[in-house]
Kinemage of the C-alpha trace (Angstrom):
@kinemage 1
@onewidth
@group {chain A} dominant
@subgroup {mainchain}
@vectorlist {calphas} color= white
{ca unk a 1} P -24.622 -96.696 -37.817
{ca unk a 2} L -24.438 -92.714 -36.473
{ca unk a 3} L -21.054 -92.890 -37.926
{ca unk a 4} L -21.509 -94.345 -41.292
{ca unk a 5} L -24.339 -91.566 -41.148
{ca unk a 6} L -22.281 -88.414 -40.506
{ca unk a 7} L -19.386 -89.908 -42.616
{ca unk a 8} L -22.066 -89.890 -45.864
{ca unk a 9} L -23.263 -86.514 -45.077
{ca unk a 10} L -20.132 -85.096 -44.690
{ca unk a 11} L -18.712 -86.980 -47.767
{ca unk a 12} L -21.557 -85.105 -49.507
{ca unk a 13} L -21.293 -81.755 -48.075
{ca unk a 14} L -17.200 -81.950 -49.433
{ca unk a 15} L -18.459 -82.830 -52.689
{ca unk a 16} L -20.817 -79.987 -52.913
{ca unk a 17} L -17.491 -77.192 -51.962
{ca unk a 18} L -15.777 -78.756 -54.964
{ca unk a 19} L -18.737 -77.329 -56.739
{ca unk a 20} L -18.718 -73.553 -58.767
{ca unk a 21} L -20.162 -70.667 -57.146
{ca unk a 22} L -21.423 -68.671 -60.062
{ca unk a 23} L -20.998 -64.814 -58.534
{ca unk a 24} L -22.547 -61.407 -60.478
{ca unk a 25} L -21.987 -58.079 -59.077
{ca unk a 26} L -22.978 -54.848 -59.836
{ca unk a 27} L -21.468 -51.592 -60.099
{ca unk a 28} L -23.848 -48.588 -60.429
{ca unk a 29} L -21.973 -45.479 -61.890
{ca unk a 30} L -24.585 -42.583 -62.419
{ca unk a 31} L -25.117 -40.005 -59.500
{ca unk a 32} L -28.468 -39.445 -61.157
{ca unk a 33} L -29.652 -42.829 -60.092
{ca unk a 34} L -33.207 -43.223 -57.978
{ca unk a 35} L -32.605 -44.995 -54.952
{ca unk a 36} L -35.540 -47.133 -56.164
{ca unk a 37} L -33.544 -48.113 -59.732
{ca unk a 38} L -30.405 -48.730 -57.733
{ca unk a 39} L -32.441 -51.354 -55.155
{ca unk a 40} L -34.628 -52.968 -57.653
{ca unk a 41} L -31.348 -53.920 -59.749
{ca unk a 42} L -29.595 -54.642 -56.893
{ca unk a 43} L -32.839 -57.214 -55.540
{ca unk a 44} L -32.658 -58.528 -59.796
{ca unk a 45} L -28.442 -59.564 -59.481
{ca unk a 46} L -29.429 -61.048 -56.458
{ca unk a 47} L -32.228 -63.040 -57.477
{ca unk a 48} L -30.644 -63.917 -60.621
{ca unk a 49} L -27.075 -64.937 -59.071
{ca unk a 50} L -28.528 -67.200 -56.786
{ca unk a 51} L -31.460 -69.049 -59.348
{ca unk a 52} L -28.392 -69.515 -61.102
{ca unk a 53} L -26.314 -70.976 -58.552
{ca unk a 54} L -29.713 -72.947 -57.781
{ca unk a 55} L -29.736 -74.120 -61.254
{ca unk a 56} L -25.614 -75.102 -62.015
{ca unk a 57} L -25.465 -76.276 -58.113
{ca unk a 58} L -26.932 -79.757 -59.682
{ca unk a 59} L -23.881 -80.233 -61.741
{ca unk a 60} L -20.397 -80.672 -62.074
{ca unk a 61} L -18.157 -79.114 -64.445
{ca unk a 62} L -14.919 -80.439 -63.446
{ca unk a 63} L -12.473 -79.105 -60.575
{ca unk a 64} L -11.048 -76.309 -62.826
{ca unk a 65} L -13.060 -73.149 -61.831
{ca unk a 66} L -14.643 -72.779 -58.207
{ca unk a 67} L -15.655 -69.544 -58.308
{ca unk a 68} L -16.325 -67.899 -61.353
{ca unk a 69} L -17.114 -63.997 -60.754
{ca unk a 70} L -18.693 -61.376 -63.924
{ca unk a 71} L -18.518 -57.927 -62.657
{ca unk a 72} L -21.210 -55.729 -64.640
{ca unk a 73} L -20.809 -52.246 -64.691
{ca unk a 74} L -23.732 -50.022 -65.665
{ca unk a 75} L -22.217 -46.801 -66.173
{ca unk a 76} L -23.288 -43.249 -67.861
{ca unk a 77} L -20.123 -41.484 -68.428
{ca unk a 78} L -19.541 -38.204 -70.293
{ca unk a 79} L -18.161 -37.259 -73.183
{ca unk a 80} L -14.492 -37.665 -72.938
{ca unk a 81} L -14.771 -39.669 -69.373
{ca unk a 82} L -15.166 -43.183 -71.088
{ca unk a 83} L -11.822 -44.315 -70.490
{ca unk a 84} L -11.981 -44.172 -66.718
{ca unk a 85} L -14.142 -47.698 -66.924
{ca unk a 86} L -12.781 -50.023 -68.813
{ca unk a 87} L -13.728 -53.789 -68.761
{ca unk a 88} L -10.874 -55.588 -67.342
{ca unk a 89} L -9.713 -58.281 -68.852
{ca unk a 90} L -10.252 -61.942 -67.580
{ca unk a 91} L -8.002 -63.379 -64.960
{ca unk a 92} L -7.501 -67.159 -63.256
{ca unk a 93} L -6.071 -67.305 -60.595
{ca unk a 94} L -4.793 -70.619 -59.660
{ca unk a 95} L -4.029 -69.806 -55.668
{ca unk a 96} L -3.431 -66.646 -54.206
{ca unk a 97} L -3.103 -65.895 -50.598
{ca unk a 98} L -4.062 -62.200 -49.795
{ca unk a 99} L -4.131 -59.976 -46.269
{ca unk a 100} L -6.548 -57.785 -45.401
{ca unk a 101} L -4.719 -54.217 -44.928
{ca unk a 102} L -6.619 -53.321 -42.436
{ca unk a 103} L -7.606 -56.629 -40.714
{ca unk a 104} L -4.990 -58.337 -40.953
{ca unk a 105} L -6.901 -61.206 -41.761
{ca unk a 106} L -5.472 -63.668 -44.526
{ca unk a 107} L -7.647 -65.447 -46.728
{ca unk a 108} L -7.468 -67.434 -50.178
{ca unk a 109} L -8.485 -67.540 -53.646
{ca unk a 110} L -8.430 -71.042 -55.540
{ca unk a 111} L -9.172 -71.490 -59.113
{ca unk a 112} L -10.990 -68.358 -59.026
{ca unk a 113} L -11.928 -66.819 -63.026
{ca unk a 114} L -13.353 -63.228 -63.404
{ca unk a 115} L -13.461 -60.505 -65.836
{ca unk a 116} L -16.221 -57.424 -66.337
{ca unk a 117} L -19.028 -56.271 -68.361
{ca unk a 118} L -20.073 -52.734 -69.271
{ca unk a 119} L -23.456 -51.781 -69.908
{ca unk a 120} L -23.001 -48.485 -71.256
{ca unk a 121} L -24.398 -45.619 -74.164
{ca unk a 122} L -28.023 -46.372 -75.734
{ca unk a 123} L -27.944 -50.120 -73.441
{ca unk a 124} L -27.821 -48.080 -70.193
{ca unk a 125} L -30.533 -45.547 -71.714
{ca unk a 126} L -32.500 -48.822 -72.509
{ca unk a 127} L -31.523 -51.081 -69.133
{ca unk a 128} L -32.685 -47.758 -66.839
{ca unk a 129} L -36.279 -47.814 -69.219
{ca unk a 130} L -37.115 -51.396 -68.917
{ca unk a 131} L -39.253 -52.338 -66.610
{ca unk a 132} L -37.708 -55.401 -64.008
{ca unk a 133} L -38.220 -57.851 -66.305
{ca unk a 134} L -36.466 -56.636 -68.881
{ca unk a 135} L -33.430 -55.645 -67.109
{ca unk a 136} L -33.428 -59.266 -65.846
{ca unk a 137} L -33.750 -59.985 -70.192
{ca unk a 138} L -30.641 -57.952 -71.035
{ca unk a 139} L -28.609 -58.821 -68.212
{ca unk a 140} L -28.729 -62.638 -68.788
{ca unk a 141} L -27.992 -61.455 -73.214
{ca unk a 142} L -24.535 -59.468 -71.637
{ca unk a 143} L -23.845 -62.691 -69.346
{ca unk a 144} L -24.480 -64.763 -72.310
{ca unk a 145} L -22.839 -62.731 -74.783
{ca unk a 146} L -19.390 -62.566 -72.295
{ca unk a 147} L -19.284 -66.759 -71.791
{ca unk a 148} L -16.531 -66.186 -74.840
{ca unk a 149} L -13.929 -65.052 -72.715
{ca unk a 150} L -14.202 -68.724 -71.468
{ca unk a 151} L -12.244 -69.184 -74.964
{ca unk a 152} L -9.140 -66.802 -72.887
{ca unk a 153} L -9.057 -69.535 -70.096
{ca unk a 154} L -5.178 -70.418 -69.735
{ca unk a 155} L -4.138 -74.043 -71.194
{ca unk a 156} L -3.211 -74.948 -67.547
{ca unk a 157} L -7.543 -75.330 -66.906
{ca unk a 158} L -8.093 -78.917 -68.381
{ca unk a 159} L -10.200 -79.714 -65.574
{ca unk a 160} L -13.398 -77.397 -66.749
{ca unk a 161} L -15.832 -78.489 -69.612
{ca unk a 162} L -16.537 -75.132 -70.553
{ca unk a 163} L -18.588 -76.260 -73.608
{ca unk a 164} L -20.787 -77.678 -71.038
{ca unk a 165} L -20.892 -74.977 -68.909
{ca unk a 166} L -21.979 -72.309 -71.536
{ca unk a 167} L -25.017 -74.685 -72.395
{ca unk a 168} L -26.091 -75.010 -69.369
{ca unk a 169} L -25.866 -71.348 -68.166
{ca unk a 170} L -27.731 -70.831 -71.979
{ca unk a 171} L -30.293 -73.692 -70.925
{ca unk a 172} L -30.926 -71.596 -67.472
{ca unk a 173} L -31.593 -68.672 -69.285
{ca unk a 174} L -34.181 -70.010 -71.833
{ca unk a 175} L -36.062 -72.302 -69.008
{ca unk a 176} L -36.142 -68.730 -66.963
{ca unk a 177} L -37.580 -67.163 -70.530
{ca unk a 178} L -34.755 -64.530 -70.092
{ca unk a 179} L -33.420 -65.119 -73.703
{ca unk a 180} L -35.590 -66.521 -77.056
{ca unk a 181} L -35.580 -70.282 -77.786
C-alpha cells in the first residue's frame, strides 16, 4: 500500500514539472530611481509572477513551452541613447545545454520561449506616478498587449494551445481586476 502511495504522488509531482513556469523579470534602467520605487516594483513582479503561476499552475497547455520568460524593461533613456535598449526579439529554444563560465557548472534549457518588453517615454513617466496598484494595472496591459508574439512561435511548437493560453492569462488578469471586463 506505501508503495502504490509514493508511486501516485510521485506520478503527480512528474506531471506537475511537465507544467509552464510563467517567469517576469524586471530591468530598472534610471539612476534616478528611489530605492523605495525600485523595491516596491520589484515586491509587484514578484507578487504578480507567482499569482500567475498560482493561477495557470491548474492547467495544462500542452508539452510545447515549459518555461515561458517576458523580460520588461522600464527604462528612461536620453535623447539620442534609445537605441542602446532594444526589445529583443522572441526566441524558442528547443534544448540547449549551456556552462557556466565561471562555475563550470552545466545546466539546460528545454522548450524555453522569451522575448522583452519596454516600458519607456510618457509610460515610464506614468508607471513611476502610479501608485502600486496601478503599476500592477499597466504591467498586466504590456503582458497582455505582448501575448502576440505567441503568433512568432516556430511551426515546430504543435504541442502548445496558445489560443488557450492567452485566455487564460487574459481571464487572470480580469479576476485580479488588473485589466477592464
Amino acid at each position: 500500500m506505501v508503495t502504490l502511495c509514493n508511486s501516485v504522488i510521485l506520478n503527480k509531482a512528474i506531471k506537475f514539472l511537465d507544467r509552464m513556469k510563467f517567469n517576469i523579470s524586471l530591468r530598472l534602467f534610471d539612476i534616478s530611481l528611489s530605492e523605495l520605487i525600485r523595491k516596491n516594483t520589484e515586491s509587484i513582479i514578484n507578487e504578480l509572477s507567482n499569482n500567475l503561476n498560482a493561477y495557470i499552475a491548474k492547467r495544462d497547455y500542452g508539452k510545447g513551452i515549459l518555461e515561458y520568460d517576458v523580460i520588461i524593461y522600464v527604462i528612461n533613456m536620453p535623447n539620442g541613447y534609445e537605441h542602446l535598449y532594444k526589445d529583443f526579439n522572441p526566441k524558442y529554444i528547443e534544448s540547449k545545454l549551456f556552462t557556466n563560465k565561471h562555475t563550470g557548472e552545466v545546466f539546460e534549457i528545454n522548450k524555453h520561449f522569451s522575448y522583452s518588453v519596454k516600458i519607456e517615454g510618457e509610460k515610464f513617466e506614468w508607471f513611476l506616478s502610479e501608485i502600486d496598484e496601478g503599476r500592477k494595472k499597466i504591467l498586466a496591459q504590456e503582458i497582455l498587449n505582448s501575448l502576440s508574439n505567441l503568433d512568432k512561435l516556430p511551426k515546430k511548437v504543435k504541442e502548445f494551445d496558445k489560443e488557450r493560453f492567452k485566455e487564460d492569462i487574459e481571464q487572470f488578469f480580469k479576476s485580479e481586476k488588473l485589466i477592464k471586463l
